[in-house]
N, C-alpha and C positions, 0 to 999 in steps of 0.2 A: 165288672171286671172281665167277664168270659163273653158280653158283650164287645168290650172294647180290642180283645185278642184278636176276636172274627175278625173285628173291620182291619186290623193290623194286616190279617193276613189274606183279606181281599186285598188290601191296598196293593200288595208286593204285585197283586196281575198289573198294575200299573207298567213293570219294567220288559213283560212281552207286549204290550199294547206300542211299548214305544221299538221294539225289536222289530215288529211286527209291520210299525207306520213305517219304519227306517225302509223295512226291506220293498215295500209296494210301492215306494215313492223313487228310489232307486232302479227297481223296475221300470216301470215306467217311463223315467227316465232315459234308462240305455235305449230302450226300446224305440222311442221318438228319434233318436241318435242314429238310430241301424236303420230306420224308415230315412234319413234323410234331413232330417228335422236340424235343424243347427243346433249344437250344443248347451250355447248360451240357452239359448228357448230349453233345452231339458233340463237343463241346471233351475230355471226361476220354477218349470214345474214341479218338479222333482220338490223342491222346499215347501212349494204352497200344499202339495200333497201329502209331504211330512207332516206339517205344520195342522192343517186342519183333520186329514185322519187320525193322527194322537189326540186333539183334543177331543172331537166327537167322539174319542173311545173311551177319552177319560170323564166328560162328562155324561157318558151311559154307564160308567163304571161308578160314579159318586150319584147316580140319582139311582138306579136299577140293585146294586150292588150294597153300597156301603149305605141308601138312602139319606142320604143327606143335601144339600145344594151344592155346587162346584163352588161356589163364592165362598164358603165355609171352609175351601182348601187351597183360597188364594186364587182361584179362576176366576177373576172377577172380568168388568170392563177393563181392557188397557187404559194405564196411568202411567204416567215418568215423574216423578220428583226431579224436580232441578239440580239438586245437589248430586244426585246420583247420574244423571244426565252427563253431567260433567267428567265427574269421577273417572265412566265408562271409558273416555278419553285418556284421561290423565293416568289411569292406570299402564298401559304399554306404555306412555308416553314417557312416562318414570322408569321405566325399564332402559328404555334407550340412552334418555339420562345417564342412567350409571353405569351402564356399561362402556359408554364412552369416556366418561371423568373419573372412573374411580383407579386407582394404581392397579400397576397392570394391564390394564387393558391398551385400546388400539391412541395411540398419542396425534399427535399433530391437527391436522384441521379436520373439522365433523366430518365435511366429502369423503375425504380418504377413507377412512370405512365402509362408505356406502359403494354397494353394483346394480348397476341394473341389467336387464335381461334383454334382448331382443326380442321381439315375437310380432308374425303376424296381427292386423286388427282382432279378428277371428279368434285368435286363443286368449286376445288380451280381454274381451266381452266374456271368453269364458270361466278364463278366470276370475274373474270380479261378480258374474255373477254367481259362480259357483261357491266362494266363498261369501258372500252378502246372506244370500238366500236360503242357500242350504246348510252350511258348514254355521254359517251364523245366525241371522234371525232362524233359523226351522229347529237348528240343533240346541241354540240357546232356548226357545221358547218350550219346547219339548220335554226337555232334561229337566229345566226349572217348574216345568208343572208337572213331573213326574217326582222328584226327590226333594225340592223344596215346597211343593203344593201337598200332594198326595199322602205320599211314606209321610215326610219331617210332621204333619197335622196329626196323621194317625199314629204315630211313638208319642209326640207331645200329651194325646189322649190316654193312651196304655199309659204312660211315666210321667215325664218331665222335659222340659224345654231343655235344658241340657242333653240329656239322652237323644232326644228329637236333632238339636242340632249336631250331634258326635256320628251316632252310627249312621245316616246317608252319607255323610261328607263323608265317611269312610269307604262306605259301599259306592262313593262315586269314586275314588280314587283308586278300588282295586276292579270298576268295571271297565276303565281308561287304558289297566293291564290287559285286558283279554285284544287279542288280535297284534299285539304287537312284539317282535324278539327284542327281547331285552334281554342282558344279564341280569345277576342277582341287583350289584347295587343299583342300577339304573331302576329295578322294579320296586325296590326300598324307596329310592328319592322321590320316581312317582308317585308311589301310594302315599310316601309325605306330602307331596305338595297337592294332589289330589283331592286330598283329605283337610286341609288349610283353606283351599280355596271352596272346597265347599264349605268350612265354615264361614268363610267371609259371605257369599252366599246367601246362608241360611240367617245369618245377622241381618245380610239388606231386607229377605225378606219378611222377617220378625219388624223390622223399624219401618218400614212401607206399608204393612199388610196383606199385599198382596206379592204375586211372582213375576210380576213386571219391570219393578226395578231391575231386579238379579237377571231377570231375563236379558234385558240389554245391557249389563254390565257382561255377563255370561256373553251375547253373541257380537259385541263392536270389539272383548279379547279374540275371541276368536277369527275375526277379519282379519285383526292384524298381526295375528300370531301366530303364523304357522300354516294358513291356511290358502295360502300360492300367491297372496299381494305381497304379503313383506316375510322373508327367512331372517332368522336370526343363529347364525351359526360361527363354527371355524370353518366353514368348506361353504361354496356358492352351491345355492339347488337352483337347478337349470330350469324347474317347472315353475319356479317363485318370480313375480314382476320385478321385484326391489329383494337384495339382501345386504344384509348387516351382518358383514365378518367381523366375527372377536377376534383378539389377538390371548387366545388362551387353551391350556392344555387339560385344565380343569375341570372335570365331570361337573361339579358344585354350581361353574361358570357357565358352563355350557348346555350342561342340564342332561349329558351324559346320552347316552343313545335315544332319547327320547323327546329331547329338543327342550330350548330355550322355557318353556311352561314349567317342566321342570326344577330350574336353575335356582340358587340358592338367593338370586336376585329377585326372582318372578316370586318366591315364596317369601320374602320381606316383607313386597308391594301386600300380595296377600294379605300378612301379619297387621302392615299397615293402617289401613281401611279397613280392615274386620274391626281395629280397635275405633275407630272411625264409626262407624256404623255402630260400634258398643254404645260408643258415648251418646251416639244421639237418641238410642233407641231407650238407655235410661234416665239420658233429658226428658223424653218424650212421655214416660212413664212415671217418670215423677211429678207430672202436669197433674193440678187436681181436677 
């Protein structure tokens, strides 16, 4: 027991290791940018430098630290499940679904909803890369081997797979709070839907094995959520390639100051595929 506390509470350095990669990679970043460097180019570095300084910290953090194998906490070889492949798509892509068909929202032909942006070549490279590499695969692969590798292995040890799946999904929706103004409810619905999607999450990656699946479920939402290819709002953001104007006045809908991840739509999809993911994982367990 006072074994398993320890490693509990090495585990937590896991969330400066990823503070830590975020900020050097970012660095570095600007930095190529201010040298001259094209942005696109600081953007793909910037990701690859997230992406493999978190893991080398987290695999010197499970072999040095909590002595165990990083494969033992879901750092395995990359894998994709097919089913989950898909999903990673079909998730925003059910988003857009309903908020165009369901009452209330924007009527007439799909177009009509949609804007797009003008921009130089140059900003358009950088945006797409900046959201692919950094924002997506770096930030998904990251987060998912920090709080569903890491934490969610070493609660599951301390307790139980319930426990293991509740409190990251939580701690990941009130880390999503820090850095941004929000009022009260918007900081409520966040840390709801936060807290939902890492369950969904932490189910792919109990039914997978490892943090792969969730990882590119985690980073193709993120390309197309928010992250400067496609806005999903009432107002056009000038920095987004493509937006998708609601027609609503609705925090629930909208997802209130903190944007469409939020939305009482994107927390369905969530709800959805977490059960989704339930079912197969005690299909999968029920196999003798």
């Amino acid at each position: 027991m006072v074994e398993n506390t320890k490693k509990l509470l090495l585990s937590l350095l896991s969330v400066p290791i990823l503070v830590l990669s975020q900020v050097i990679a970012l660095g570095v970043g600007n930095v190529m940018v201010m040298v001259g460097i094209p942005t696109a180019a600081g953007n793909v570095a910037a990701g690859i430098i997230y992406a493999v300084t978190a893991l080398s910290g987290l695999v010197f953090l499970c072999e040095k630290g909590l002595l165990i194998s990083p494969k033992e906490r879901g750092i395995s070889r990359p894998s994709l499940k097919p089913v989950w492949g898909v999903s990673a798509f079909l998730m925003p892509l059910s988003v857009i679904i309903i908020l165009n068909f369901a009452p209330g929202m924007p009527s007439g032909t799909w177009i009509s909803s949609w804007r797009s942006t003008s921009m130089p070549p140059a900003s358009i490279v950088a945006v797409v890369t900046g959201a692919v590499c950094f924002f997506g695969f770096a930030a998904g692969i990251v987060e998912e081997a920090v709080f569903r590798g890491i934490i969610m292995t070493a609660l599951e040890r301390k307790w139980n797979k319930i426990v293991a799946i509740l409190l990251p999904s939580m701690l990941f929706g009130l880390l999503h709070i820090i850095g941004n103004d929000l009022d009260f409810f918007s900081i409520l619905q966040l840390f709801v839907a936060g807290t939902f999607v890492g369950i969904l999450f932490s189910l792919v990656t109990y039914e997978s094995g490892n943090i792969w699946c969730s990882s590119f479920l985690h980073a193709v939402w993120n390309i197309f959520m928010g992250s400067g290819i496609l806005n999903i709002g009432t107002e056009v953001d000038s920095y987004s390639l493509f937006n998708y104007v609601i027609d609503s006045n609705s925090f629930l809908i909208s997802g209130g100051d903190f944007g469409i991840d939020a939305s009482i739509v994107s927390v369905f999809i969530y709800i959805l595929f977490s059960a989704f993911a339930f079912i197969l994982y005690r299909k999968n367990t029920a196999r003798p």
